[in-house]
C-alpha positions in Angstrom: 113.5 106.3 89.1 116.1 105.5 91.8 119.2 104.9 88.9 120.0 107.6 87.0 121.7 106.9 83.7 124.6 108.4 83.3 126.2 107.7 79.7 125.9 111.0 78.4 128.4 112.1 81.5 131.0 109.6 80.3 130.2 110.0 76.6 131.3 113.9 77.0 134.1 113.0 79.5 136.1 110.0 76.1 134.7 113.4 73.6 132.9 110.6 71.8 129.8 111.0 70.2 126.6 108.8 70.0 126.9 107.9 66.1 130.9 106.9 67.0 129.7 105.1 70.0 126.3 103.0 68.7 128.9 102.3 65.7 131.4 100.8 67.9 129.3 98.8 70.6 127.4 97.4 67.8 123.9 98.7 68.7 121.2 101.3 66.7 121.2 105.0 67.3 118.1 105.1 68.6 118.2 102.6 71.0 121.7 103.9 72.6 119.1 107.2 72.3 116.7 105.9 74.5 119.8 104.1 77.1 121.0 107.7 77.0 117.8 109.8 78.1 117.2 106.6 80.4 114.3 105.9 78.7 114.7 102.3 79.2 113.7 100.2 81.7 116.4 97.4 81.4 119.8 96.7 79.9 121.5 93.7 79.0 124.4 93.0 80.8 126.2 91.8 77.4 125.5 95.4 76.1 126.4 97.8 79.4 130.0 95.2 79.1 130.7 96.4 75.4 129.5 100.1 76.2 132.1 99.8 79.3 134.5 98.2 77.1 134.6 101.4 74.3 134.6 103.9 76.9 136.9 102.6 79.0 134.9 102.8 81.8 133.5 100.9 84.7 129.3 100.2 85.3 128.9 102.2 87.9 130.6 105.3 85.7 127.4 104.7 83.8 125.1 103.8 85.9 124.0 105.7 89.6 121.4 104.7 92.4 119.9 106.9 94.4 117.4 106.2 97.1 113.8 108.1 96.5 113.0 109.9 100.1 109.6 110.5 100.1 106.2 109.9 102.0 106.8 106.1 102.2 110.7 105.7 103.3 111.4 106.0 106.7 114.4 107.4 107.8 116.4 106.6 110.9 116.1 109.2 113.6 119.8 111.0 114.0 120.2 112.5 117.2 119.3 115.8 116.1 115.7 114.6 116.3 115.6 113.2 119.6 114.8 115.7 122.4 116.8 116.1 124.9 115.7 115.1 128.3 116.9 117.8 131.0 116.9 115.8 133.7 119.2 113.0 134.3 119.0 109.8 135.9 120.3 111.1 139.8 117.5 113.9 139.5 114.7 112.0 138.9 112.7 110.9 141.8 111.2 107.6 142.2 107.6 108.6 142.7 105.0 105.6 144.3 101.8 105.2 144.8 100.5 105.9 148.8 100.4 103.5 150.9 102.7 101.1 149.2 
């Protein structure tokens, strides 16, 4: 999954636990639980504000993207892949057919 949930970082980080914090942002144990282990596929915005709001924090405190690399993304060649030609432009010779 390309964002990685991050709450229980920021949960050690305020030393607040996940009774105190469900408690507080108004939502079950078991569903901050399932936030938590990112075992959810979506969150409200109205819930990530009062879960910001209690920790003090900013969204992207909780919340990280990062790109899958695999099979199917492509990658931009860095100039580390591209050979090296070991001629240069004034060495090469302009080679034409006979006769023309």
């Amino acid at each position: 999954m390309p964002i990685v949930i991050r709450l229980d970082h920021v949960m050690l980080d305020k030393k607040m636990t996940l009774v105190e914090l469900s408690k507080r942002v108004g939502i079950t144990n078991v569903n901050l639980s399932k936030l938590k282990t990112g075992k959810v596929s979506a969150i409200r915005l109205s819930t990530l504000e009062a879960i910001c709001d209690v920790l003090d924090c900013q969204p992207g405190d909780i919340l990280e993207f990062r790109r899958e690399e695999g099979p199917d993304v492509e990658e931009e060649p860095s100039d580390e892949d591209v050979p090296a030609s070991s001629d240069s432009v004034e060495d090469r010779q302009d080679v034409r057919p006979a006769g023309s």
